[in-house]
N, C-alpha and C positions, 0 to 999 in steps of 0.2 A: 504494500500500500504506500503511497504518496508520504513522504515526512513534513512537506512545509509547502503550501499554498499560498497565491494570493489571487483576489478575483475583484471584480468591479460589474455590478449589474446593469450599467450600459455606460454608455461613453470611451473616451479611449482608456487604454490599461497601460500603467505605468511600468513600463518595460525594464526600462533603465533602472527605477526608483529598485523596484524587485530583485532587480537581478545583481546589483550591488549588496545587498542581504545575503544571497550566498555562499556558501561554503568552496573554496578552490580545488573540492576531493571529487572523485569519479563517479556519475551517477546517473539517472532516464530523467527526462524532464517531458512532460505532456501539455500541450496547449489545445485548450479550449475555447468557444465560441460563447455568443451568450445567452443560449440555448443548454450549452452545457454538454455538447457533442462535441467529438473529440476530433482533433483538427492534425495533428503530427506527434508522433513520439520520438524520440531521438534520446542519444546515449553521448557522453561526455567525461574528459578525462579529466576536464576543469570547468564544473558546472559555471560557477559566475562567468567565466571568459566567453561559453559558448553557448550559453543563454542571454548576454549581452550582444553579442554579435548580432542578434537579429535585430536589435533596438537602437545599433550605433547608426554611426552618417554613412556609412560608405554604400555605394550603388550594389543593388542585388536585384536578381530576376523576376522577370513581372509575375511567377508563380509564385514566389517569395515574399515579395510585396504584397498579392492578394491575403495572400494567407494571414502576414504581420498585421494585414490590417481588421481581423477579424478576432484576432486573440482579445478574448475577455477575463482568463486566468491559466495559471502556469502552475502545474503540480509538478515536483521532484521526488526522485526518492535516491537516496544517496548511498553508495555501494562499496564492498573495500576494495574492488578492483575492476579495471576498466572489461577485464574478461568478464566479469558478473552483471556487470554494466549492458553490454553484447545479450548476453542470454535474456537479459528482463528486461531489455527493450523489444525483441521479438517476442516473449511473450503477450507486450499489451499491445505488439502491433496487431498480434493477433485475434487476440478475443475483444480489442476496441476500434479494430479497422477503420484507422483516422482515414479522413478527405484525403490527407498530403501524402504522403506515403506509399510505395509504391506495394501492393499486395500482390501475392501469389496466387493464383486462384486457382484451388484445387480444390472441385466438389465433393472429389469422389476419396476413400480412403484406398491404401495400398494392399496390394495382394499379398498374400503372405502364405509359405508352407506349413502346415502343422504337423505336430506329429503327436498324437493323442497316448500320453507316458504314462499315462493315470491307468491306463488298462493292460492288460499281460499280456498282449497281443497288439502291439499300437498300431494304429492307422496311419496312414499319409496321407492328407488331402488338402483341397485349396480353402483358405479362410482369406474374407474381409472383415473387418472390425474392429471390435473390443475382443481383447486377448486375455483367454484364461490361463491366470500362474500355475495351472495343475498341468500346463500342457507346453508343448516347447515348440518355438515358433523360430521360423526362417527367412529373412527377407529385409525388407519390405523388396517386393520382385517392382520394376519399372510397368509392367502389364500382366493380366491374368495370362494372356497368350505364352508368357513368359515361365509362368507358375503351372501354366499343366503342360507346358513339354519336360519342363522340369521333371514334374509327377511323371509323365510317362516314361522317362529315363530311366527314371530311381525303380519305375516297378520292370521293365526290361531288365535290372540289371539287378537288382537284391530280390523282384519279386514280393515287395510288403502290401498288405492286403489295405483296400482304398473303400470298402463296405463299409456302407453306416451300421452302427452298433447292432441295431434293431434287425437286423438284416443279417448279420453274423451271428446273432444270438440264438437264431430260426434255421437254420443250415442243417441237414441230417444228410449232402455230399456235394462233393465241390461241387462249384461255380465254372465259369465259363473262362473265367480268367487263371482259374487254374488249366485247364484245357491248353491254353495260349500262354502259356510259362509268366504268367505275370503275378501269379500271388505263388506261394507254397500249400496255400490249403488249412491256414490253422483251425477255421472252424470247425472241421471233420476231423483232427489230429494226425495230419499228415506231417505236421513238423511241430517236435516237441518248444517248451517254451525257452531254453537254452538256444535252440540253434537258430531261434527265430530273434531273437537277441544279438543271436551275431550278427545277421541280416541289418537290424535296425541299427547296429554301431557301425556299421561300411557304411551306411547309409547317410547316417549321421556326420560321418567322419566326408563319405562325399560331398555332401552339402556346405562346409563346412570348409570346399576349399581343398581339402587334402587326399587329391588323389594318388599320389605316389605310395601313401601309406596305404590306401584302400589295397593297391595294386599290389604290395609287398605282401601284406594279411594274406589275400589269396594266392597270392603266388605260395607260400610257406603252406597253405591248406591242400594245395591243388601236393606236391611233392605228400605231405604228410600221408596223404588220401593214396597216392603211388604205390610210397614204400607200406604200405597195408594192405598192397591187393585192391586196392576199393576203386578199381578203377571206373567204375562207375561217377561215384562221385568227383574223382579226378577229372573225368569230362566234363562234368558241369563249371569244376570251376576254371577249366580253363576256355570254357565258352564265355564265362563272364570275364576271363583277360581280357579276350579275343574283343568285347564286346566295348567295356570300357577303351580300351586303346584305340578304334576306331572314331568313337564318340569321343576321345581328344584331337583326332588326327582332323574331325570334322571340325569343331568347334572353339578349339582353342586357338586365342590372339598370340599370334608369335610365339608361341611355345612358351611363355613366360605365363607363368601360374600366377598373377597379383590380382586385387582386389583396388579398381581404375575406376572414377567416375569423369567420364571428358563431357563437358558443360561448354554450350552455346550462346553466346544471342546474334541473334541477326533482326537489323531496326530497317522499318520503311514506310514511308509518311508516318513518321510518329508513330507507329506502333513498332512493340518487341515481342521475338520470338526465344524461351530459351529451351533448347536442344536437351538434354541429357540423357548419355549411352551409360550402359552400367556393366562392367568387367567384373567376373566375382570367381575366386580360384585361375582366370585367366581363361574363362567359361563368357561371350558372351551372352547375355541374359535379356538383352534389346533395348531398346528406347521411348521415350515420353517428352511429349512436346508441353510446355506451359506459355500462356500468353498473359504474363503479369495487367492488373489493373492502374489506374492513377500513376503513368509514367510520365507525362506533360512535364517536359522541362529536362529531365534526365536523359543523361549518355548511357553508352552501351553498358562503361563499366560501375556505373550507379545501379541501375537494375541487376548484374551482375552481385554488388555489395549483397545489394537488396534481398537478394534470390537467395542466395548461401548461406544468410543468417535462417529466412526461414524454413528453407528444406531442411536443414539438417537438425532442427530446433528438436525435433520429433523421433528423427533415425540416426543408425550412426554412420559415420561419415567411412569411406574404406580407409586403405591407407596411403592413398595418391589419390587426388581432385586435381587434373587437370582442365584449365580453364582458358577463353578466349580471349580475355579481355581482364589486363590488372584491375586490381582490388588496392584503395588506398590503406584498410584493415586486414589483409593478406595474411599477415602476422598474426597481432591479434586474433583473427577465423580458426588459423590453422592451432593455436594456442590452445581455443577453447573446445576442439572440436576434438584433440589429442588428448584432452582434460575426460572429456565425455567418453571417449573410447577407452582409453585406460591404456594407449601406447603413441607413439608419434603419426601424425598425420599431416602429410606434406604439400601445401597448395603450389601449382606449379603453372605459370601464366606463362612462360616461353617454353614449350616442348621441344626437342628434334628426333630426328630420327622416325620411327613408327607412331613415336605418341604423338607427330606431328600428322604423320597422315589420318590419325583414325581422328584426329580433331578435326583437322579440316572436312572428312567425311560428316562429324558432326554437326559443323558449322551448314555445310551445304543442304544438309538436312531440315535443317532449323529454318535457314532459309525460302526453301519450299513449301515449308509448311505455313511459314506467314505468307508470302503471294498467296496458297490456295484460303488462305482464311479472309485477307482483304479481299478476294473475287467473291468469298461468300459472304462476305456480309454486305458488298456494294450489291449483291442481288438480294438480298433481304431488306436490306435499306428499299427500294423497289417495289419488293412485294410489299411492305409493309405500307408503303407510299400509296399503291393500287385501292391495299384494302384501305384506307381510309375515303379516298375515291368513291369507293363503293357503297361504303354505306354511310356516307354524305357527312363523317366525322368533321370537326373542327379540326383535328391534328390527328396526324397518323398514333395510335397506341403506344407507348412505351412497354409497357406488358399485358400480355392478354393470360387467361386462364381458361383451362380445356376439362371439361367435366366427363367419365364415361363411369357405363356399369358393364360387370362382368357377371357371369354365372352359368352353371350348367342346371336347367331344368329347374332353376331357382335357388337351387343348393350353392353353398361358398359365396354369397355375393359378395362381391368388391366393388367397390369405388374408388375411381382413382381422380388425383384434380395434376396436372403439369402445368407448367411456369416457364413462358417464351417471354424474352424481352427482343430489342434488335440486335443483338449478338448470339440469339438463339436460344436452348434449350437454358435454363435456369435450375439444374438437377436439385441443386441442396435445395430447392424449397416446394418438390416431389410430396405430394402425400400420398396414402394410401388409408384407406377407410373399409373393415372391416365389418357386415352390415349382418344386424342383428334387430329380431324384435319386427320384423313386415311380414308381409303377406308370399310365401316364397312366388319367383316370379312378376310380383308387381314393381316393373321399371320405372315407375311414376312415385312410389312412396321410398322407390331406392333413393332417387335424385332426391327427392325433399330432403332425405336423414342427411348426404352426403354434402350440399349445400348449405345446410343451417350448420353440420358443427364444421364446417369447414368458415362461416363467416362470425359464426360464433364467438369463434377460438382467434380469431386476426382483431377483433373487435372486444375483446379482452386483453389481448396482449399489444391492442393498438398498432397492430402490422399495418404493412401496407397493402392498399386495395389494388384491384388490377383498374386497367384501363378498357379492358374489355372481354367481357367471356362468352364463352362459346360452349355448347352446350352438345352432345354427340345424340342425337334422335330428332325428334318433329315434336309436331306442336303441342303434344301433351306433356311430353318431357319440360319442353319451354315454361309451359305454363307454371308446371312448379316450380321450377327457374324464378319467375317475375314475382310470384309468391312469398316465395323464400326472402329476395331482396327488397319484398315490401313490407315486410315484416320487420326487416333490418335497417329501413329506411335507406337501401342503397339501389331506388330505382332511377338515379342517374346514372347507373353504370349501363351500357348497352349491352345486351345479352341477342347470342347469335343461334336458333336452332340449325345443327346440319344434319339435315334426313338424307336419308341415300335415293338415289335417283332413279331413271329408270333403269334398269338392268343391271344396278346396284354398281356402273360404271364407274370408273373411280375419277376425278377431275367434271361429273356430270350430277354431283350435288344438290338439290334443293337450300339454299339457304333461307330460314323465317325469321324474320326481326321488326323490332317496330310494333307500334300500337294505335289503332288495330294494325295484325299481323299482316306483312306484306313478303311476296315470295321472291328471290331473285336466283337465278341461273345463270352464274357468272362462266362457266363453262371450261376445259379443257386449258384453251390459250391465254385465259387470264392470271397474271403471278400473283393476285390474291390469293386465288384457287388453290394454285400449287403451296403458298404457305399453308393454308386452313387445313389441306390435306397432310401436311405432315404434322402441323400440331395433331389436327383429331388420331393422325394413326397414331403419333406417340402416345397420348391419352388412353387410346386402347390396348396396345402393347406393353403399358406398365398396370393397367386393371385385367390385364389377361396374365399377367407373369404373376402378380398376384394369388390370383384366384386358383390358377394350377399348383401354387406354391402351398394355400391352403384344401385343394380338393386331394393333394399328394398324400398330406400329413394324416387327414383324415381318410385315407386308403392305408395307409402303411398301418397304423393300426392297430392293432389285435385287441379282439374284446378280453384278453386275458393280462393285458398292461394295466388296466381301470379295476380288478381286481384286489382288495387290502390282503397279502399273504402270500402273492404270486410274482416271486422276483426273477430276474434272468435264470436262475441254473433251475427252479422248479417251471419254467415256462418253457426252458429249452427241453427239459424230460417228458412235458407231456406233448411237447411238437413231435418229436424225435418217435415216441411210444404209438401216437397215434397217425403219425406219418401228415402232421400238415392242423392247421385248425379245423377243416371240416371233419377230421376224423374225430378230434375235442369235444365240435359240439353234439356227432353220432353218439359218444360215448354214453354212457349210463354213469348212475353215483357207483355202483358195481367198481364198473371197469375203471373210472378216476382212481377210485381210492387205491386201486393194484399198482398205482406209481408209483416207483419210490421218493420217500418225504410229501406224498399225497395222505391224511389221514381222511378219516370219513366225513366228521366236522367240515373239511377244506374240499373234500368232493363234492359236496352238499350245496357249499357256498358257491363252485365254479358251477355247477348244473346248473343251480339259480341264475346267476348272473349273464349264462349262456343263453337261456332260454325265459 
């Protein structure tokens, strides 16, 4: 938290007067509006010197200026070292995402390998999110495309099993993927819990960078296996040499085993793109583009500063960060990021040699990817221009909101709401609505529910409203639509019905809007069209990923989980006993109770509950 304040409720703010109070030690200092929104954070090695700079005579940039002239108060919080300073200035840039300041903007969270330790038998699989400490994670991977060829490596070549629990639990003989050499078989005990252990430690140990020692282990087992005759098993492992060593020949940078992140920007008409390739064991693992926010005013290697602090605020940094563009905190970064890691970590702004081509390959990358991002957003800028055209707006929408329902035969409905502004899809403010308590099948009291806690919820937390929403059905859906928002007093918002058209053509739309309700058929060649139809498909594509998401959970299943006394190893004996749940629920209280650790009491209870 802030140490020493000061503020003024309008008027100018004594800059000078303030910043002579100061302390000359390392620390964040925050400027505010007078609103009380947050305006810049920044970090200083001599808080008075570099919190008076902005209030002395000397000429500074017309973004600078605006800004200066808007500060109503200035928080500090004073630190013992300018490296500390570094870290909890990227913290508040983050959770207070000033105006000035240049942001990252990553909606989405990182991929990551799990490997599920908590069970005798662990799993491999891909996770997003919040990470549980009972389980041990790998990564953050640059793309999930990244993380499951990864996974399918690790099961080519250890074979560890990638089945959800629930599904391993219920096994009475392999699977398919034991067929195809990809798992060992542990649910049927085809591989005891020792040697499936070694499995996970090669695995572990690949992941982890350290393929020479993987390759050593077996090579010492593959001989071991020899001089015993077992030449059986000596085949295997020297198909997994065979296998590993081709999968270096494919994939490895220069034969050099390190742990490399080469980092881009490339700037055009004021926008920046930055690049980052990610080398891990000397394994590429691939690439992710970021187009930082609020860069007006900033060079390459300002966004660069900007970049470094916050990606790495969260992960840890390899042990080489090659970069395009110096860093005047170069030092500093690499200090704190070596602090984080728990060994040296080297930032490097002039490469030669290889690290120079794979940068410049990353630069050219980065490149590419901001032309293709300026060509789509000067045609979105367009379509968005069209649709306001269209439906005789005052000004094109800054962001509109797309309503759908999902469901099969009225069961699992979902609701889904998506967030387009002019730069396109707006993921982090995605909801999903979970629908409970209707009529199954009634698409008219779906939207109402979906609608009301959807403005609800923005009008308690005093979000922001859209500028225009769009609504996926015709006119009865509309109707609860305009209900909904008159209820909320938000009937100046325009509300768009899109029914499908004839032959459910795509681009041949019915649009209804307006009161009374009026029909337009903007057709095929209009770039209205072409946005509305990617919003509503998105809309529908995330209330359908949904819905399958929860019609899966409620299949997978078994009436024998909702049971009080029926935990995995008595559930997997009466699968296994009666070959499957349908034989479960054929069974009699008789035949239950013949299981073992089934007694009479607990057959009684499962016949009940089956039946």
């Amino acid at each position: 938290m802030p140490s020493q304040s000061a503020s003024k409720p309008s008027g100018d703010f004594d800059g000078k007067g303030f910043a002579r109070k100061l302390p000359t030690r390392p620390g964040v200092y925050l400027m505010r509006d007078e609103e009380g929104q947050a305006l810049y954070v920044g970090k200083a090695l001599n808080l008075r010197k570099r919190v008076g700079s902005y209030f002395d005579a000397r000429p500074k940039g017309e973004r600078i200026m605006r800004m200066v002239a808007r500060i109503r108060q200035v928080e500090v919080s004073i630190t013992r070292t300018e490296a500390e300073a570094l870290l909890l200035e990227n913290e508040w840039i983050k959770s207070l995402k000033p105006r000035y300041n240049v942001l990252l903007r990553d909606d989405k969270s990182y991929p990551w390998i799990v490997l599920s330790t908590d069970h005798e038998f662990p799993r491999i699989s891909f996770h997003r999110g919040a990470r549980d400490p009972k389980k041990r994670f790998f990564g953050p991977y640059p793309s999930a495309h990244s993380v499951r060829d990864s996974i399918n490596l690790i099961q080519k070549l250890f074979r560890l099993r990638n089945c959800e629990d629930s599904y391993f639990a219920h096994r009475n003989r392999p699977c398919l993927q034991h067929q195809i050499r990809r798992c060992t078989a542990p649910c049927v005990g085809l591989v005891n819990e020792a040697d499936y252990a070694e499995q996970v430690n090669d695995a572990v140990l690949f992941l982890c960078g350290r393929n020479r020692k993987v390759t050593d282990r077996l090579v010492e087992r593959m001989e071991s296996a020899a001089t015993s005759l077992d030449f059986e098993s000596a085949a295997v492992y020297r198909d997994q040499i065979n296998l590993l060593q081709q999968m270096q020949a494919q994939q490895f940078v220069s034969g050099k085993q390190k742990d490399i992140d080469f980092i881009a920007v490339a700037s055009e008409q004021g926008k920046f793109c930055v690049e980052v390739m990610s080398i891990r064991g000397g394994r590429h693992l691939g690439q992710r583009n970021f187009f930082p926010s609020q860069t007006e005013g900033h060079d390459r290697s300002g966004v660069m500063e900007a970049f470094l602090g916050q990606y790495y605020q969260q992960r840890q940094s390899p042990a080489e960060v090659v970069i395009s563009d110096p860093v005047e905190t170069g030092a500093l970064l690499a200090e704190v990021f070596s602090e984080a890691a728990g060994r040296k970590v080297r930032i490097q702004p002039h490469p030669r040699g290889d690290r120079r081509q794979m940068l410049e390959m990353t630069r050219t990358n980065a490149r590419q990817a901001l032309l293709l991002r300026l060509a789509s957003q000067a045609n979105m800028t367009a379509q968005f221009e069209d649709l306001r055209d269209l439906l005789g707006l005052e000004e094109a929408p800054a962001t509109i909101e797309c309503f759908d329902i999902s469901h099969t035969a009225g069961n699992e409905t979902v609701g889904s709401c998506v967030v387009f502004d002019q730069n396109g899809p707006v993921k982090s403010k995605y909801r999903r609505y979970n629908l409970r308590g209707i009529t199954p099948g009634d698409d008219y009291a779906a939207m109402h529910q979906v609608l009301s806690r959807r403005y609800a919820r923005i009008q308690a937390e005093e979000g922001s409203l859209p500028d225009l929403v769009l609504i996926d059905g015709g006119k009865g859906q509309l109707s609860q639509a305009e209900d909904v928002m008159g209820e909320f007093g938000l009937s100046g918002i325009p509300i768009v019905g899109i029914a499908k058209g004839q032959g459910r053509r795509a681009g041949h739309e019915q649009w209804i809007t307006g009161s009374p309700h009026r029909s337009l058929f903007p057709g095929p060649q209009s770039p209205a069209s072409h946005l509305v139809q990617q919003v509503r498909d998105e809309a529908h594509r995330f209330a359908i990923t949904g819905h399958r998401g929860r019609r899966q959970k409620a299949v997978t299943k078994s009436g024998l989980e909702k049971i009080p006394g029926i935990g995995p190893g008595r559930r997997r004996a009466l699968l296994n006993h009666f070959g499957g749940l349908q034989g479960v629920k054929q069974a009699g209280i008789e035949e239950l109770s013949s299981v073992p650790g089934i007694s009479k009491v607990l057959a009684e209870t499962i016949f009940r509950a089956l039946h």
